[in-house]
C-alpha angles and dihedrals in degrees: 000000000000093000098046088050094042095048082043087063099043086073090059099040127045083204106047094112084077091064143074136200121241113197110221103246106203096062146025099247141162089226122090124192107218111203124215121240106258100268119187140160125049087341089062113045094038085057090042088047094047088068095023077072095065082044096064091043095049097049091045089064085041087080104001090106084057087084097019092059105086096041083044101049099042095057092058083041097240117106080181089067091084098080085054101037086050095039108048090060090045089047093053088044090053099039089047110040094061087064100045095069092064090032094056086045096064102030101029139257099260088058084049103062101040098060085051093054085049087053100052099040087058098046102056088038083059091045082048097061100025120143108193136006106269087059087044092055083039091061092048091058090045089050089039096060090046102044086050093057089045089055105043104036094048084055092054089048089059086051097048088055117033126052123256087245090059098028088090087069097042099040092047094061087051082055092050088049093049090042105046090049094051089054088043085046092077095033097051091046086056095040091047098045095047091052121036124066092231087065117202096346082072093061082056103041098044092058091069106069092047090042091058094045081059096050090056090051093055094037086059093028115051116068101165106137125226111251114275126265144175084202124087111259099238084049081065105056117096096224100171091046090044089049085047101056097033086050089043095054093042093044100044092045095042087057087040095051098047098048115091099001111049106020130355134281089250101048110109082250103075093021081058110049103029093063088035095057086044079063087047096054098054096041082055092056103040098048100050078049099082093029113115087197101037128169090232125015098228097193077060084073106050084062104112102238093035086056104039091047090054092048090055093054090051091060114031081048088055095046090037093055104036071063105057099037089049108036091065082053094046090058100034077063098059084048105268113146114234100265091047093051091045090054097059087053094045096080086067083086085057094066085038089065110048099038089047087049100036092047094051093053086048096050084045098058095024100041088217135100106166090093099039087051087059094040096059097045087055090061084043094056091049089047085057100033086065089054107062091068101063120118154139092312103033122130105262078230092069099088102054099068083038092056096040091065092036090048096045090038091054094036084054099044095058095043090052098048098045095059092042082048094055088033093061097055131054120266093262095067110036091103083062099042090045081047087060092047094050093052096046083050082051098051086046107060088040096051082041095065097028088052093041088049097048088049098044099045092041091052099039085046090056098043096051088043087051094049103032100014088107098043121092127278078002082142101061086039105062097040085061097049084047092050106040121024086209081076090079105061083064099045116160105260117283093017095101102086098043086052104058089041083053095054093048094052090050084051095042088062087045090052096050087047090057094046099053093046084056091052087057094057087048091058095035095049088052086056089063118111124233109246123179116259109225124215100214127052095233078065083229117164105277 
């Protein structure tokens, strides 16, 4: 049976000698898993660049529009428009990475990842020359479906390629290369802005030329070959379950998006979509149940390591992000310029850098990661734990060291439970299980910013009603000031003052959130249980 399918394969890939099939041993199945032969050295890390590319980029318009907003929305007149200029690309990113992981199985990685380079470049070319603010949001789905597929699927190549034993170090440079774009993210939309002539279009445009240069890399580079079937490859898509968890997440996050800040809990929208995404949901789990080829194994989740990883990541994203996206307009407030309020947030990749890096060469020699996951949420927690006390009076040094622990404890944390996650199944399903990872990061960074967004606005409306509610034409006023931060630069006499406490208070509220969801992950990462790391990617006994 090997040889026949083996030989099957060779008339389809030039390289298929330097494979070998792995039988998937929990179940009787058409479908065969072919590993690739352990490559190193120049081969390697040319194929691993070639995707670690569209993981930089992804994660850049992750959290480009955290410094682009107010520019952005002001000049489609709608402060309101961040949650949704932030959202709609999270939202494509969540509805689409759960899927990636099945779909890359049966049509290959390579494929995979240039569709998903088609997808970004024109995305941000469609935010570049956007007139108005529906094309705009319509952009940020197209490079959100996109950017999903560059950073998950790059993640399930490495995986593909490297041993479990080795992965940390690997995985801990992709992580460099998605944390340390989603802190230059910030930076590189305020640079840009505050020094072309084209403002913020230019942070967009100038993505495109470098994102199909790195299409053509993948589409020549990466050779891994889809698992083996006698089936034909559209009889093995789950569409129902794939229509069920795409519809869930946009339909959740839509609901969760639109209560509170743009229209009120109460309002059918919300009332609508968030039971109907609870239906959704169950009909989502019932129904991959009883797959035998599901999109994602759901009695995979309910393992305690795969669950309590994934969980992490839900929290420590939501906090990560609510950072990153608030901290710029913390200090816009208090009168920094984008790129000086992107700067201050920029030496979190430092920390990136170092803890990604640090924790793959540990699990490398140690062969353990449960302690090093709590050890570097503990250095998360204190990260966030500096910044909520940040206000109108604190020290503009006060975020660097702040950033640096919240940058090497995130950094950390995703290189640790990704590796527990794929260390807890077996080899044939570490692309799904990456794929569930991916989408509780995802959710994460877009609840992050719905439910920071909900906090901050609800506050800030409250505080500005309580001191100039009962001024005249208060009401035109603090919608302004809600709506465009220039506002405050021509506030009514006397209002100065009222207004900033009112911003840090609504701040204050956005900080303690952020550090309560860190304490969460904290909890949740000690929870994880220890599995051995194989050296060889059979998992065979070293």
């Amino acid at each position: 049976m090997l040889f026949v399918l083996q030989k099957q394969h060779t008339s389809n890939n030039d390289d298929a000698q330097q494979h070998h099939l792995q039988e998937n041993p929990t179940a009787d199945q058409a479908e065969q898993t072919i590993l690739v032969t352990d490559i190193s050295g120049a081969r390697l890390w040319i194929t691993l660049s070639s995707a670690y590319v569209g993981v930089f980029l992804g994660a850049i318009d992750t959290t480009i529009i955290a410094t682009l907003s107010a520019p952005i929305s002001s000049e489609f007149k709608s402060l309101s428009l961040l949650s949704w200029l932030a959202a709609a690309y999270l939202i494509a990113n969540a509805a689409c990475q759960p899927i990636s992981g099945r779909l890359t199985d049966i049509f290959g990685r390579g494929p995979g990842l240039l569709f998903s380079n088609v997808f970004f470049a024109a995305g941000n070319l469609i935010c570049g020359l956007a007139q108005s603010d529906k094309i705009m949001i319509l952009g940020r789905v197209v490079a959100g479906i996109g950017g999903g597929g560059l950073m998950s699927i790059s993640t399930f190549l490495a995986s593909d390629l490297v041993p479990l034993r080795k992965r940390g170090v690997v995985q801990g440079i992709g992580n460099i290369c998605f944390g340390s774009g989603a802190m230059l993210g910030g930076v590189f939309g305020g640079f840009v802005n505050d020094t072309s002539s084209w403002g913020w279009r230019l942070a967009f445009l100038v993505q495109v030329p470098v994102v199909v240069a790195s299409g053509l890399l993948v589409f020549f580079l990466v050779k891994v070959p889809p698992k083996v079937s006698s089936k034909s490859a559209l009889s093995r898509i789950d569409f129902l379950g794939a229509f069920f968890i795409m519809s869930f997440l946009v339909i959740l996050l839509l609901g969760l998006n639109a209560g509170g800040n743009l229209v009120p809990w109460n309002d059918p929208l919300v009332l609508t979509t968030l039971p109907l995404a609870l239906v959704l949901f169950v009909g989502f789990i019932l129904w991959e149940s009883r797959k035998a080829e599901p999109i994602i194994p759901v009695n995979l989740l309910v393992q305690r390591t795969v669950f309590t990883a994934c969980m992490t990541n839900w929290t420590c994203t939501m906090a990560n992000t609510i950072l990153i996206f608030y901290v710029p307009i913390y200090l816009q407030v208090l009168g920094y310029t984008p790129t000086q309020s992107g700067f201050r947030i920029l030496f979190g990749s430092l920390g990136v850098s170092f803890s990604s890096i640090g924790c793959g060469f540990i699990m490398k020699k140690t062969g353990r990661y449960r302690g090093l996951g709590i050890a570097v949420l503990v250095a998360f927690v204190a990260g966030t734990a500096i910044i909520s006390t940040l206000n109108a009076n604190s020290p503009s040094w006060v975020p660097f060291p702040a950033f640096i622990l919240t940058g090497g404890g995130y950094g950390g944390m995703l290189t640790v439970t990704l590796l527990a996650c794929i260390a807890a199944v077996d080899h044939s399903q570490q692309a799904v299980i990456t794929s569930a990872t991916y989408a509780f990061r995802s959710v994460g960074a877009t609840l992050g910013v719905t439910l920071a967004s909900v906090v901050y606005q609800n506050i800030l409306k409250a505080k500005l009603w309580q001191r100039f509610g009962s001024l005249p034409g208060a009401a035109e006023e603090i919608k302004l000031i809600r709506d465009d931060l220039s506002e405050l630069k021509h506030l009514p006499e006397g209002w100065r003052e009222g207004v900033i406490a009112s911003f840090m208070e609504a701040f204050r509220g956005v900080w303690l959130t952020t550090l309560g969801l860190a304490i969460v992950g904290l909890l949740c990462v000690s929870l994880m249980k220890q599995h051995k790391l194989h050296s060889n990617l059979a998992r065979s006994e070293d």
